[in-house]
VEXDREN-2710 file (C-alpha; in Angstrom, 1 decimal):
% VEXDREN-2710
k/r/px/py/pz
1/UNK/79.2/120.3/88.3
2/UNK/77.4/123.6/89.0
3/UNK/73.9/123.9/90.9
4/UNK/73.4/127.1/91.3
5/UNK/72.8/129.2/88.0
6/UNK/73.1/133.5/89.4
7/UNK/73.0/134.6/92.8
8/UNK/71.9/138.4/91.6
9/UNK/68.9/138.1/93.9
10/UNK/70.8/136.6/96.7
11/UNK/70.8/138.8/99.8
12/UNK/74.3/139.9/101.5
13/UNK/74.1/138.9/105.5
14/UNK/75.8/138.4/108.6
15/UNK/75.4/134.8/110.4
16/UNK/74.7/136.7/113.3
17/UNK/71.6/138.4/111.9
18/UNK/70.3/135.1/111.4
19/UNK/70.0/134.0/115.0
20/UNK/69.8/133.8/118.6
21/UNK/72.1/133.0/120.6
22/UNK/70.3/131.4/123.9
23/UNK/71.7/131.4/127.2
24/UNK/68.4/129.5/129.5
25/UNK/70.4/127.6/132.1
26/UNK/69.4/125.5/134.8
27/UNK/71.9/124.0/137.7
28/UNK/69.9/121.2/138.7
29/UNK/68.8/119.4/135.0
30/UNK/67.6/115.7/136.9
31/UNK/65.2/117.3/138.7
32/UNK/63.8/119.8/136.1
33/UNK/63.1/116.4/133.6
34/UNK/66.2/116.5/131.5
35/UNK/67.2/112.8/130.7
36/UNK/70.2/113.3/128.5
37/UNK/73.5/115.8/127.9
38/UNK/75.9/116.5/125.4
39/UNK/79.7/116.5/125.5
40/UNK/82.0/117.7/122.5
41/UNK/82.8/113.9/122.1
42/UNK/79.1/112.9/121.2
43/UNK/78.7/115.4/117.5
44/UNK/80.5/113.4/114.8
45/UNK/82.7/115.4/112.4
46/UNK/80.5/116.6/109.5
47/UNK/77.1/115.1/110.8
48/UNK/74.4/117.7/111.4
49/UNK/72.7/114.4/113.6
50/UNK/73.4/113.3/117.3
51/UNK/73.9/109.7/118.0
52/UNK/74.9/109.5/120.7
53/UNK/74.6/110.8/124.4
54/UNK/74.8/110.9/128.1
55/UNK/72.4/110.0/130.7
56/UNK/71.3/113.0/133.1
57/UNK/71.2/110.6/137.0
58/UNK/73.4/107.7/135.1
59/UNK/76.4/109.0/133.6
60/UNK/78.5/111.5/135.4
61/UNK/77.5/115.2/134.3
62/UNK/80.5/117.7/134.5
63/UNK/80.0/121.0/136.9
64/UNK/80.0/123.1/133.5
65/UNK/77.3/121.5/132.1
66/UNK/74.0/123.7/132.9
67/UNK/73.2/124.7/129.7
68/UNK/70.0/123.8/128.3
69/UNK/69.1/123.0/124.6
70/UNK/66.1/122.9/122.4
71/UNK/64.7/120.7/120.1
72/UNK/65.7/122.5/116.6
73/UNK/68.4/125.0/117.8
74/UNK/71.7/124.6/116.2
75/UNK/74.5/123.4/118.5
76/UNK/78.2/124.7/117.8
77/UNK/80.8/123.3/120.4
78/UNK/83.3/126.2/120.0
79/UNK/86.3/124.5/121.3
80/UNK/88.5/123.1/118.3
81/UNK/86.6/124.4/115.9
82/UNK/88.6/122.8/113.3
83/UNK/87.0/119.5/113.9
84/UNK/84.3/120.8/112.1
85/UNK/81.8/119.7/114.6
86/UNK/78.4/121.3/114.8
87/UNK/74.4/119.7/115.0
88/UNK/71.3/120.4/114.7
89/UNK/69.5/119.4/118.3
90/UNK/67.1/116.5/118.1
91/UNK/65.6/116.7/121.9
92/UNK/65.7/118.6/124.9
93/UNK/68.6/118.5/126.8
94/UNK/71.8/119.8/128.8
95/UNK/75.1/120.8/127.1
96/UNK/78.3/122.7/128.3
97/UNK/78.8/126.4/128.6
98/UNK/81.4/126.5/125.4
99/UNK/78.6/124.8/123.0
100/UNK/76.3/127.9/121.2
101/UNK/72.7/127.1/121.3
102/UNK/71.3/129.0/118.2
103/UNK/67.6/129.7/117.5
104/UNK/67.1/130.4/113.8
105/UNK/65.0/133.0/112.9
106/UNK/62.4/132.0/111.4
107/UNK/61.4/135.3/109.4
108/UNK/64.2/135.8/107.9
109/UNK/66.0/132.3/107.4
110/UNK/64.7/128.4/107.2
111/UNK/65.2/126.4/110.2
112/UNK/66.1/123.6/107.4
113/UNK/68.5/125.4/105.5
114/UNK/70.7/127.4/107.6
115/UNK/72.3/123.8/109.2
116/UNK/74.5/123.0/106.4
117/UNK/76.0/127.0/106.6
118/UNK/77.9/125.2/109.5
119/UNK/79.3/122.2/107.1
120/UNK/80.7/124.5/104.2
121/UNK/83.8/125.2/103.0
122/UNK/83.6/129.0/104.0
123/UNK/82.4/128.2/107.7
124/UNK/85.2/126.1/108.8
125/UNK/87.2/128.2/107.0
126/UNK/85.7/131.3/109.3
127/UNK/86.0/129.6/112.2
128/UNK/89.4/128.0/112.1
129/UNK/90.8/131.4/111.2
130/UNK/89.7/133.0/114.5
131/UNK/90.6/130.4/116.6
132/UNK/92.4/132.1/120.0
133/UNK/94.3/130.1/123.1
134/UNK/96.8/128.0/122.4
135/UNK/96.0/124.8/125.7
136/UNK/92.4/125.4/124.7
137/UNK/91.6/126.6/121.2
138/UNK/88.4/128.1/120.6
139/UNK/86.3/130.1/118.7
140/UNK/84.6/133.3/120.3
141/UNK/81.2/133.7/119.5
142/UNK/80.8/137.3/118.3
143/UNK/83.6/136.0/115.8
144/UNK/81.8/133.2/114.7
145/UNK/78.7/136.0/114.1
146/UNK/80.8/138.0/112.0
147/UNK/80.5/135.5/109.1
148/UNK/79.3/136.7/106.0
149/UNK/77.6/135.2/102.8
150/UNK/74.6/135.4/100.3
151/UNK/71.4/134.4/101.3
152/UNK/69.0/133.0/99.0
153/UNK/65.1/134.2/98.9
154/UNK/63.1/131.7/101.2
155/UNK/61.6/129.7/98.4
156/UNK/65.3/129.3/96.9
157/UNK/66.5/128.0/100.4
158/UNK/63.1/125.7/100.6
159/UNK/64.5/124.3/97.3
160/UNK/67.6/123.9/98.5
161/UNK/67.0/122.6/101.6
162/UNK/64.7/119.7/100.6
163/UNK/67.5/118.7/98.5
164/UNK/70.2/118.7/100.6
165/UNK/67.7/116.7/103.2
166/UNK/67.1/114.5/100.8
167/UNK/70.8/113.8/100.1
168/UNK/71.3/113.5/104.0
169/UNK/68.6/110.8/104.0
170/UNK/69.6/108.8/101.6
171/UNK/73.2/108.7/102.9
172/UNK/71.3/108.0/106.3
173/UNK/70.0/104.7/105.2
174/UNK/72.8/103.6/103.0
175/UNK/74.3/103.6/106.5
176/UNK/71.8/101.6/108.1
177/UNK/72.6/99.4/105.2
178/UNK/75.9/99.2/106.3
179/UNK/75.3/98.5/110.0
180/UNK/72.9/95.6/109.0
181/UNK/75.1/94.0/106.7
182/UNK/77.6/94.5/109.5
183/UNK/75.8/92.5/112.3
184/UNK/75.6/89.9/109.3
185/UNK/79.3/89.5/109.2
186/UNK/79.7/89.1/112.6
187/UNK/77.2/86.5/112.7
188/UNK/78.7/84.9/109.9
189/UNK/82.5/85.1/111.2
190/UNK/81.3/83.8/114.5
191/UNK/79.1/80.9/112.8
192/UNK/82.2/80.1/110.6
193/UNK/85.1/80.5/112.8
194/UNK/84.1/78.9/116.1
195/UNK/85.7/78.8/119.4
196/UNK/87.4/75.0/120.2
197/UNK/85.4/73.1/122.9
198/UNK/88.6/70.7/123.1
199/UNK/92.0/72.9/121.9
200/UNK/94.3/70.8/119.9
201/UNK/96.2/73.8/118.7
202/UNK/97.4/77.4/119.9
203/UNK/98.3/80.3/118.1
204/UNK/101.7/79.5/118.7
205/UNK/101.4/76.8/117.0
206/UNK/101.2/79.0/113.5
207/UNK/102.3/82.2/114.4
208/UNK/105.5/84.1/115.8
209/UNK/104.9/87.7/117.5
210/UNK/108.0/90.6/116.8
211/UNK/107.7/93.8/117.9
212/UNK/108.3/97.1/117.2
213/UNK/111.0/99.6/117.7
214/UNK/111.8/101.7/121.2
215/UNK/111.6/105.7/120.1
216/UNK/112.0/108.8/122.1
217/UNK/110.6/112.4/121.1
218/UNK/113.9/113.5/119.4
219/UNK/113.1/110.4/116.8
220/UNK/110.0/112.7/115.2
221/UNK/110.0/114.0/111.6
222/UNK/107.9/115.1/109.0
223/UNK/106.1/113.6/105.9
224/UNK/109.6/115.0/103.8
225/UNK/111.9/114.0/106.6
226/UNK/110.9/110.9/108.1
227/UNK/109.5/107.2/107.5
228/UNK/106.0/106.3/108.4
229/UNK/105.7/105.2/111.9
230/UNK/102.8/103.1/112.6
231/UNK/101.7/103.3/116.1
232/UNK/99.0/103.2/119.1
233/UNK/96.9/105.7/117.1
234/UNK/96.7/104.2/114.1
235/UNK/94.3/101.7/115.3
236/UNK/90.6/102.2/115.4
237/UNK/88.0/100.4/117.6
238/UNK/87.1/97.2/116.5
239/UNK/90.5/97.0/114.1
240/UNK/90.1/99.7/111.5
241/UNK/93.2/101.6/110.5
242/UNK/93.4/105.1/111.2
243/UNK/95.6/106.7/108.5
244/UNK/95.5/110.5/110.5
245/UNK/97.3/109.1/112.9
246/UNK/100.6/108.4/111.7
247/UNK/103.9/109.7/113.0
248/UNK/107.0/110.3/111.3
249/UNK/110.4/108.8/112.4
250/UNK/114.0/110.1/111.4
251/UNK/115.6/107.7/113.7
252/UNK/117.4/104.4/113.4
253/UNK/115.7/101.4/112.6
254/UNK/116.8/97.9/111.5
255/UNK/114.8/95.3/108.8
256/UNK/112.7/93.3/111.6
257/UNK/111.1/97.0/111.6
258/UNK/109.3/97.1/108.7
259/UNK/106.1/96.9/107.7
260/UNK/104.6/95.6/104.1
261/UNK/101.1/95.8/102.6
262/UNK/98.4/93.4/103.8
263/UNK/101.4/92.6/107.2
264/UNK/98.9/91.7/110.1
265/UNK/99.6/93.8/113.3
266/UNK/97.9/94.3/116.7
267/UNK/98.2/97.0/119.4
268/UNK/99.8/95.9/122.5
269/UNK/98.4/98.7/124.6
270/UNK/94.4/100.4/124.7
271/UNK/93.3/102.9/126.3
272/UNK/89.3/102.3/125.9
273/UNK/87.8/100.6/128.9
274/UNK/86.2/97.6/127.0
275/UNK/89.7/96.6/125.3
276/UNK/88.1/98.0/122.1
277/UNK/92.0/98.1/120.5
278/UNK/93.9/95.9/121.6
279/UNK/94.4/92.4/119.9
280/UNK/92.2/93.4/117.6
281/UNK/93.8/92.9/113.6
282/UNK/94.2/95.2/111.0
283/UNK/96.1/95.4/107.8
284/UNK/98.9/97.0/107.0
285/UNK/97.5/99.6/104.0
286/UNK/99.5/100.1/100.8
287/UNK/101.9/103.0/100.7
288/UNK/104.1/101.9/97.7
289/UNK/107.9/102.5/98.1
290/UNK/107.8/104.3/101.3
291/UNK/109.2/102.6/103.9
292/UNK/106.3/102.0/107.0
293/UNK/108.0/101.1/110.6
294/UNK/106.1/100.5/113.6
295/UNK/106.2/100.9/117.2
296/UNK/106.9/98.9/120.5
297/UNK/103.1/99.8/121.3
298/UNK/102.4/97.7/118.1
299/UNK/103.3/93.7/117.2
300/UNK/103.4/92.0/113.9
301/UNK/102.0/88.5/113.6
302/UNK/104.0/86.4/111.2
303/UNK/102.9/83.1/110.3
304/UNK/105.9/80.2/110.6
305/UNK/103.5/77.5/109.3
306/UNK/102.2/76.8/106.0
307/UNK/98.7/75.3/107.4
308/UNK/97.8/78.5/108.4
309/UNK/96.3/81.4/106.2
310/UNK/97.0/84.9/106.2
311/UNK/93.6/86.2/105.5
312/UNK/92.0/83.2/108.0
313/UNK/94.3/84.6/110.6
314/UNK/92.7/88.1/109.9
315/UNK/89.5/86.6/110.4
316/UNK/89.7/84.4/113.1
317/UNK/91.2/87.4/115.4
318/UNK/88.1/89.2/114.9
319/UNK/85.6/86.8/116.6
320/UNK/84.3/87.8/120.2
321/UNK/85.8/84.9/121.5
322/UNK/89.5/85.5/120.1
323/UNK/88.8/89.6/121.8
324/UNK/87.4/87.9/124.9
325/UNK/90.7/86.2/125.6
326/UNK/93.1/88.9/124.7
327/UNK/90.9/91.4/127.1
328/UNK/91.3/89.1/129.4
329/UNK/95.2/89.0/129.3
330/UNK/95.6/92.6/129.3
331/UNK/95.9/93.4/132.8
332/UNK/95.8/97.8/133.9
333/UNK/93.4/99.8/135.3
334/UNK/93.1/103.1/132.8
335/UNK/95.0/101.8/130.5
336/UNK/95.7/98.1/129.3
337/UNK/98.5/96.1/128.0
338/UNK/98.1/93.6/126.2
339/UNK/100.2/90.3/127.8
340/UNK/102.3/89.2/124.5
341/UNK/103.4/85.9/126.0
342/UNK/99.5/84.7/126.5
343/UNK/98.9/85.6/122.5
344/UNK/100.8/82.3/121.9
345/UNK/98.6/80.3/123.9
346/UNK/95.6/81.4/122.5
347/UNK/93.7/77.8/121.9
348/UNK/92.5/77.9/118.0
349/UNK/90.3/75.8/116.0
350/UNK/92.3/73.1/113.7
351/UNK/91.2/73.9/110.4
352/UNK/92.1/72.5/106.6
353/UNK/93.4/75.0/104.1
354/UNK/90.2/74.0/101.8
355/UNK/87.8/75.2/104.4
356/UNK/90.2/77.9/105.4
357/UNK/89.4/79.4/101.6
358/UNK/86.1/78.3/101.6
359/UNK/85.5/80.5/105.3
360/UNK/88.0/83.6/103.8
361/UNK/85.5/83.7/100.6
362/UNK/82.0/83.7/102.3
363/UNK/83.4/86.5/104.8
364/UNK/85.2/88.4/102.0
365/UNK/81.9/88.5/99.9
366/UNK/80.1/89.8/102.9
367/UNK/83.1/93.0/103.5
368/UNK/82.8/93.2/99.7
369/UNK/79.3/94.0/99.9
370/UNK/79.4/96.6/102.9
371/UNK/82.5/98.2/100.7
372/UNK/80.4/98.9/98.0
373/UNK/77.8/100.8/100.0
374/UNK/80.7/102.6/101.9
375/UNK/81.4/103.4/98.2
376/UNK/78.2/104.8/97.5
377/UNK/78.4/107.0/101.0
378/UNK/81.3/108.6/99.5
379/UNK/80.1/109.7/96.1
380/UNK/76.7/111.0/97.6
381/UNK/78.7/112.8/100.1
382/UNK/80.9/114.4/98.0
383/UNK/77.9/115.3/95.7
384/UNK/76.2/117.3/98.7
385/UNK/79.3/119.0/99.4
386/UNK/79.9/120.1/96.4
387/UNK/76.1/121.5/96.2
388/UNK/76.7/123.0/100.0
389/UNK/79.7/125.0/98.7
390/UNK/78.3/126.6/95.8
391/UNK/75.3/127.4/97.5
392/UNK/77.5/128.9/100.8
393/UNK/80.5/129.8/98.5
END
């Protein structure tokens, strides 16, 4: 689909031209009023919006971080560029000395356009190919200035602009959609799938754990080479799957190793400090003929007894309760390990196989709902990029 008709009266510039590049520093932020900072880990990968942040006086603030942002100026954290990481600066506040704090000018570009220059195509193509430094990959600033591209007249961008915000907003509050209809699943798996006051069954009971094969470096392949290899990165927060994080393994491996579509698994090990990963559930995705193996940091839950329901079991892991007592069984300091001989013993509710289905449906309509507006996401999404690259291309 095209959006942009001629770009004859488009003007050929330099990102560089465009903006300033601040440097207003101060050492001590807590006592000069700042309240909140900035690491690399707080921008989200193609999200001109900050969501989250630290506290300045709460939260510990590295001895780099002296740099002080403005509301409006664009924030670029040059390190790994290619994580295509860059916002536009909401508050005040303190950042480190490798994140750009650029001032738009205003007389010769819109504040509100020149943001989504930093999410095209031809930025992070830029960018990425002037990466230098092998332990620490970055981007060098007059580099990143050298970028060039055609600029459209200011009532063009103002056209422009408004409609790429607009696209942004709507995506925004499909989101919010998504978060709400979240917290309703939660309430709902919690209302539905409630902890027993008096046990009369464990996990055990249903369920037999098997885990996952012992690998060394030298087992590594590639996608032509090797098998999938499910492992500790795969898993998200909260049980999503993670499909960037897949290894490939050349090694040996014997049948209890595999892994088939819609197989339940759980990570053995976390690394988060809440126990965000492990014992949490997820799915094993389809990937058709290819074999999928899995790792000794991962175990596969198979159920031994017909009264028990795969998709229930999916459920019921999920519920705070379930999370509560596999945090509390996974004993470490920076990182934890999940105890696999407590999973067993992991008091469950008895439940019939009617109201097992009736529970699986009312849950699955809920996930079916927040699917559809993930669905929507995408589209939009992939509409505004398409616009951003023919506008930047």
């Amino acid at each position: 689909m095209k959006f942009i008709d001629n770009k004859k009266s488009w003007e050929n510039v330099s990102f560089g031209d465009l903006v300033v590049k601040k440097e207003e520093k101060e050492r001590d932020a807590h006592a000069a009023g700042y309240t909140k900072f900035l690491k690399v880990e707080h921008f989200d990968k193609g999200s001109l919006h900050i969501k989250r942040w630290g506290l300045i006086g709460e939260d510990e603030l590295p001895p780099t971080f002296y740099k002080v942002f403005r509301k409006g100026q664009l924030l670029y954290p040059t390190r790994n560029p290619h994580l295509q990481r860059a916002a536009l600066a909401e508050f005040d506040g303190i950042c480190g000395e490798k994140t750009l704090t650029l001032e738009p000018l205003a007389d010769k570009v819109l504040p509100s356009f020149l943001p989504f220059l930093m999410q095209s195509s031809l930025f992070i193509a830029h960018t990425t190919n002037f990466i230098v430094g092998s332990t620490n990959p970055h981007v060098r600033w007059r580099d990143v200035a050298k970028l060039k591209f055609k600029l459209p007249p200011l009532p063009e961008q103002k056209r422009l602009a408004d409609l790429l915000w607009s696209l942004d907003e709507t995506i925004g509050a499909y989101w919010e959609l998504v978060y709400k209809l979240k917290n309703e699943f939660q309430v709902t798996l919690e209302d539905s799938i409630k902890k027993p006051i008096s046990p009369s069954s464990w996990l055990g009971d249903f369920v037999k754990i098997e885990k996952g094969l012992t690998y060394g470096s030298d087992d590594y392949g590639d996608k032509k080479s090797g098998n999938i290899l499910i492992n500790l990165k795969c898993f998200e927060k909260f049980g999503g799957f993670n499909k960037e994080g897949i290894k490939f393994y050349i090694g040996e491996y014997s049948e209890k190793h595999k892994l088939y579509k819609n197989d339940l698994i759980i990570a053995n090990t976390d690394i988060t400090r809440n126990g965000d990963v492990a014992g949490f559930p997820v799915l094993v995705p389809d990937f058709g003929d290819e074999i999928v193996l899995f790792t000794m940091d991962v175990s596969k839950l198979v159920i031994k007894n017909k009264s028990m329901l795969g998709a229930y079991l999916f459920y019921l892991l999920r519920t705070q309760w379930a999370h509560w007592y596999m945090y509390a069984h996974s004993p470490g300091t920076t990182v934890l390990h999940l105890d696999l001989s407590s999973v067993p013993k992991l008091p469950i509710p008895k439940v019939s196989l009617d109201e097992q289905r009736h529970i699986i449906n009312k849950l699955q309509a809920v996930e079916n709902g927040i699917q559809k507006y993930k669905d929507l996401i995408l589209i939009i999404e992939q509409y505004q990029k398409q616009l951003i690259n023919q506008i930047f291309g």
